[in-house]
Biotite code that builds the C-alpha atoms (Angstrom):
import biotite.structure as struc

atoms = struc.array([
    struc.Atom([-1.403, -30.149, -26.029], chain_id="A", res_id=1, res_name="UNK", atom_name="CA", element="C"),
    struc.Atom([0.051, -27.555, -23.881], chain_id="A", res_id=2, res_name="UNK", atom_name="CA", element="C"),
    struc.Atom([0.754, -28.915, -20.340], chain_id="A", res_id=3, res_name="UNK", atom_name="CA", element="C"),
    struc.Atom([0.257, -26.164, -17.136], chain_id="A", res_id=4, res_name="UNK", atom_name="CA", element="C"),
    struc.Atom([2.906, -25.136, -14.979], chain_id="A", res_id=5, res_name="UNK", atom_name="CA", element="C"),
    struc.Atom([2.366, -24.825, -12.005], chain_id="A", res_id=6, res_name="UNK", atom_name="CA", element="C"),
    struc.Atom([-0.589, -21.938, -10.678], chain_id="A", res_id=7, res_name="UNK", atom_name="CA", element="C"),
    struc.Atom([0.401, -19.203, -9.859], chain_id="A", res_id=8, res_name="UNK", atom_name="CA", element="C"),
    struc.Atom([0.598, -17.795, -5.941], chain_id="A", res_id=9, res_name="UNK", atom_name="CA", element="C"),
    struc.Atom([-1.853, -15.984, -4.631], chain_id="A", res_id=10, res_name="UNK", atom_name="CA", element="C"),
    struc.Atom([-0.953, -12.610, -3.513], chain_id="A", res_id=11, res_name="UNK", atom_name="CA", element="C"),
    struc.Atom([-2.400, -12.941, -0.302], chain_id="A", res_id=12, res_name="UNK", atom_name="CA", element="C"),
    struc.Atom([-0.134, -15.838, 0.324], chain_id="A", res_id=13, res_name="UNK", atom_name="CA", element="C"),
    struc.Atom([2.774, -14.090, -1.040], chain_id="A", res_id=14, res_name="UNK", atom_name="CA", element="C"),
    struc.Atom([2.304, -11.427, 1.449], chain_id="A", res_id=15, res_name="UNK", atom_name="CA", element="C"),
    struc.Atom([1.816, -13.644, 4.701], chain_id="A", res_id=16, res_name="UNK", atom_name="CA", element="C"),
    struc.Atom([4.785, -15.553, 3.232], chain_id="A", res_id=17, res_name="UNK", atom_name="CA", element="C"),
    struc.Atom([6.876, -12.691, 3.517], chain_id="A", res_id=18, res_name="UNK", atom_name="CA", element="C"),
    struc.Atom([5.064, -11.338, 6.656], chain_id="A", res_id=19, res_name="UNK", atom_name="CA", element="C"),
    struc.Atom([6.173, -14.847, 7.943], chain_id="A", res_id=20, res_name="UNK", atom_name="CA", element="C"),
    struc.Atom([9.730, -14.566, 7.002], chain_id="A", res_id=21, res_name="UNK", atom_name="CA", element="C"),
    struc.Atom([10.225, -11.002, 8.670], chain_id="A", res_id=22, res_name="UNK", atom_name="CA", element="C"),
    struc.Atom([8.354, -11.847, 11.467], chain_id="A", res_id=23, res_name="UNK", atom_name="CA", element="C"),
    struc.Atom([9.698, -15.275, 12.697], chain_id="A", res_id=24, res_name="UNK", atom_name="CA", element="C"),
    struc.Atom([13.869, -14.520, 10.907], chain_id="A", res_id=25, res_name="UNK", atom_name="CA", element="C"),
    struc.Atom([13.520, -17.982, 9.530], chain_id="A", res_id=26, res_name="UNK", atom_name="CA", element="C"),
    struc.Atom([15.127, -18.500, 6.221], chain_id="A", res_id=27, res_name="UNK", atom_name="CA", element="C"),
    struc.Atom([12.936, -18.709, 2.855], chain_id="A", res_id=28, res_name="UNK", atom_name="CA", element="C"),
    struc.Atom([14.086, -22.154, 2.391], chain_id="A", res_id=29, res_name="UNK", atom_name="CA", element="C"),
    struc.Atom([12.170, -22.615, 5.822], chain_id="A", res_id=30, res_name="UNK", atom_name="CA", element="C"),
    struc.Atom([8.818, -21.162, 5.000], chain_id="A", res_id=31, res_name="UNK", atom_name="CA", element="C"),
    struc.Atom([6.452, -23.979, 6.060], chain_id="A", res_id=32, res_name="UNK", atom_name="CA", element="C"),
    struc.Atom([4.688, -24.998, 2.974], chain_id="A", res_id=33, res_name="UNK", atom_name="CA", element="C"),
    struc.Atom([1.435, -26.546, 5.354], chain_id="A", res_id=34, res_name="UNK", atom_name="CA", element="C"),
    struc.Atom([0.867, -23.236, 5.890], chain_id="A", res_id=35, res_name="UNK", atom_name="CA", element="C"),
    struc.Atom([-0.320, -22.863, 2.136], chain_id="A", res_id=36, res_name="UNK", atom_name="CA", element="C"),
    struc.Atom([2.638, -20.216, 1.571], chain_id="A", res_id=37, res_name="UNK", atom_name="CA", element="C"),
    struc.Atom([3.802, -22.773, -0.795], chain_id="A", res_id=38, res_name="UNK", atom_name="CA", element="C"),
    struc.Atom([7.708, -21.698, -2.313], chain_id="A", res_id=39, res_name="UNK", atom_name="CA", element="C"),
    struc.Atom([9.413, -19.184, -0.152], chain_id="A", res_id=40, res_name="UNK", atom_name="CA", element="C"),
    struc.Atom([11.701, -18.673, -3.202], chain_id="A", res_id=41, res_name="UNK", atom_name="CA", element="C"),
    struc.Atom([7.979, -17.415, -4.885], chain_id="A", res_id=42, res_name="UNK", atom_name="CA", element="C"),
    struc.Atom([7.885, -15.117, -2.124], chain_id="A", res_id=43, res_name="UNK", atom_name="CA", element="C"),
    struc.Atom([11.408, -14.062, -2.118], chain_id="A", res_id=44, res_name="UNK", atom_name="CA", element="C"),
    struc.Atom([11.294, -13.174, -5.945], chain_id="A", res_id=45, res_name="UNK", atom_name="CA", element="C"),
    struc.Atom([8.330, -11.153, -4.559], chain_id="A", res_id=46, res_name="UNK", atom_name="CA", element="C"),
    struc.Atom([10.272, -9.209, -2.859], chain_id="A", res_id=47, res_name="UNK", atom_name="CA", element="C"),
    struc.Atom([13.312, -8.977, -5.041], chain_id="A", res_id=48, res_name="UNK", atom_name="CA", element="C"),
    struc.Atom([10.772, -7.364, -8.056], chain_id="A", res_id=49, res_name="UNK", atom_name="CA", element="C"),
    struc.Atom([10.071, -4.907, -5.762], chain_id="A", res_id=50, res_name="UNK", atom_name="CA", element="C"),
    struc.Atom([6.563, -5.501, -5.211], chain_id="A", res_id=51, res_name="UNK", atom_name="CA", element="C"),
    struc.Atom([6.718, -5.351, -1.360], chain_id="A", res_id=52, res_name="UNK", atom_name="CA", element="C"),
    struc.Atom([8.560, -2.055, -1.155], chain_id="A", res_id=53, res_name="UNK", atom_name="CA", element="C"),
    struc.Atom([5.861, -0.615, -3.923], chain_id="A", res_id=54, res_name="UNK", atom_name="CA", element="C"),
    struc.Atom([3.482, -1.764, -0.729], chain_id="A", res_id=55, res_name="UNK", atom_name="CA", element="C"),
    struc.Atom([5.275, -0.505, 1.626], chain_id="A", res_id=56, res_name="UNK", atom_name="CA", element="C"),
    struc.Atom([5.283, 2.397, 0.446], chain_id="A", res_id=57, res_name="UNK", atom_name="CA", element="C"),
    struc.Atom([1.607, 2.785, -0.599], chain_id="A", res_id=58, res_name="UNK", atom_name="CA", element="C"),
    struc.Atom([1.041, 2.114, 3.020], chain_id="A", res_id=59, res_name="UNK", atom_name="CA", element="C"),
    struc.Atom([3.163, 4.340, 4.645], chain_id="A", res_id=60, res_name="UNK", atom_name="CA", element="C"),
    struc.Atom([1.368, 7.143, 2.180], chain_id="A", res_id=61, res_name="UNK", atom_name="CA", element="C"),
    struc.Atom([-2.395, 5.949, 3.571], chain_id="A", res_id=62, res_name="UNK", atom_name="CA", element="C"),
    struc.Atom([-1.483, 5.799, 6.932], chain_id="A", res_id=63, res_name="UNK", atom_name="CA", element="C"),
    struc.Atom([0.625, 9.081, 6.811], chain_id="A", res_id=64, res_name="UNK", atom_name="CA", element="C"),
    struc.Atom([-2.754, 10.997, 4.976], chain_id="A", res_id=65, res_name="UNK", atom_name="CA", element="C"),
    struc.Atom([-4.964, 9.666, 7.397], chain_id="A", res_id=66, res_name="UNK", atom_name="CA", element="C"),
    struc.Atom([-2.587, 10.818, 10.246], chain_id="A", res_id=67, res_name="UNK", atom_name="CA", element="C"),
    struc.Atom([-2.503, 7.594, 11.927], chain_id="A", res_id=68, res_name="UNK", atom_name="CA", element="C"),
    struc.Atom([1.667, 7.331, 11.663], chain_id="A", res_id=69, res_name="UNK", atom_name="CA", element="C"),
    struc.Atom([3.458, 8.731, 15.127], chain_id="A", res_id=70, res_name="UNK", atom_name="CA", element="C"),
    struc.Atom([6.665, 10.273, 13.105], chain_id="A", res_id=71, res_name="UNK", atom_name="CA", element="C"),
    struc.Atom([7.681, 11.017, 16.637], chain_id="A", res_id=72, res_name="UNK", atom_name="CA", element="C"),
    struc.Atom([8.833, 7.242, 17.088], chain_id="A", res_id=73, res_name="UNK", atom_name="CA", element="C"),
    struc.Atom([10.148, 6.782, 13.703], chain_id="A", res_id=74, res_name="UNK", atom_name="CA", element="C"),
    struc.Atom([13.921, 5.946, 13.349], chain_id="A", res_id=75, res_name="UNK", atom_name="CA", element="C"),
    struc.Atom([16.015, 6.277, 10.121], chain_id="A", res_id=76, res_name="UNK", atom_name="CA", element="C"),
    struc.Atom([18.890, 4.138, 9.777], chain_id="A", res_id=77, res_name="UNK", atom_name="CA", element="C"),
    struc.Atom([21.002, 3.524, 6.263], chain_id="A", res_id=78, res_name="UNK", atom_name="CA", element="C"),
    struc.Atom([23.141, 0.751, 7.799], chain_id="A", res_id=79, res_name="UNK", atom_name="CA", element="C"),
    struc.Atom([22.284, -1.674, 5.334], chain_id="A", res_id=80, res_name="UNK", atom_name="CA", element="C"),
    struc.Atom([22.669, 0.601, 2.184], chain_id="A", res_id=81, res_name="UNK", atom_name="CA", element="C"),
    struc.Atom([25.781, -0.528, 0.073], chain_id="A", res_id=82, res_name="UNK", atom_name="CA", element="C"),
    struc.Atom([27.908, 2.975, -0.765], chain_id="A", res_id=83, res_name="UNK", atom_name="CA", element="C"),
    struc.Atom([28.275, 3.668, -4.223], chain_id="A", res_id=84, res_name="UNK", atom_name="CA", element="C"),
    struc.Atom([31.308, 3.440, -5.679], chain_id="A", res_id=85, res_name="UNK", atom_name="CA", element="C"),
    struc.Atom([34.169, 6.439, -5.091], chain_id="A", res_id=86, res_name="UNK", atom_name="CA", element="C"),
    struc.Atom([32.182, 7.427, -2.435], chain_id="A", res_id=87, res_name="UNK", atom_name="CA", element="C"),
    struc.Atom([33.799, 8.306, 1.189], chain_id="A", res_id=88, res_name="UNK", atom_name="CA", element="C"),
    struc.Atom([34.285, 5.709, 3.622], chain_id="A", res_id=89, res_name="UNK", atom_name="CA", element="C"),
    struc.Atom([33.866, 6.070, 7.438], chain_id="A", res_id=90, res_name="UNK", atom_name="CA", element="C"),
    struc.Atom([37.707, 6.691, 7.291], chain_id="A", res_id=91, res_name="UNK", atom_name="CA", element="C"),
    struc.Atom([37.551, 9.234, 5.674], chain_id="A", res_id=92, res_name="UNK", atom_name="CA", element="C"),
    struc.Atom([36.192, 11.975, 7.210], chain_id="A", res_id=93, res_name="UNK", atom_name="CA", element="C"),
    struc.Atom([33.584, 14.574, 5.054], chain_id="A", res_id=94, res_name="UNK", atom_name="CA", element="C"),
    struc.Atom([35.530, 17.580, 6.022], chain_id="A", res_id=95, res_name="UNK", atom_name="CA", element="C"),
    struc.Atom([39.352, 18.421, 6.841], chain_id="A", res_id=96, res_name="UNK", atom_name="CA", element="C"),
    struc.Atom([40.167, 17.935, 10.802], chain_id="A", res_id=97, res_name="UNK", atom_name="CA", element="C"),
    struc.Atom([40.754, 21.346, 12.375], chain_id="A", res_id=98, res_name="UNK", atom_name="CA", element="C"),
    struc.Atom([44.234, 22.279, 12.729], chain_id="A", res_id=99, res_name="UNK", atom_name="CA", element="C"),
])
């Protein structure tokens, strides 16, 4: 007889989890299970299969059709984007200095 793991989390509770997590800057480790978010690591793993950026970006494409996203406010930042490798560093500058 086969004996069950454990079930599996809801993704409901996945998302709060991770909601949670962003919203609070507590660790996953942290994520209080009373809450019925159960492992953060669950919800971490979520994350790392990149099932919250698919959201993300399914959202972003609602709200934008529906017109209900003020682009005016937005902000792009790429601080936290590794550079690939060979690529120019911030000492480097992308053009020669005028002489």
């Amino acid at each position: 007889m086969k004996t069950p793991g454990p079930r599996p989390v809801p993704d409901r509770q996945c998302l709060q989890g991770i909601l949670y997590v962003l919203r609070t800057g507590i660790g996953w480790e942290d994520l209080p299970q009373e809450f019925g978010f159960r492992s953060g690591m669950t919800c971490w793993r979520w994350i790392n299969a990149g099932v919250f950026d698919d959201l993300h970006r399914i959202l972003l494409a609602q709200l934008n059709a529906a017109n209900e996203i003020d682009w005016s406010r937005a902000v792009i930042d790429g601080s936290h984007i590794d550079t690939k490798r060979g690529s120019r560093t911030l000492s480097s500058p992308p053009f020669p200095a005028p002489t």
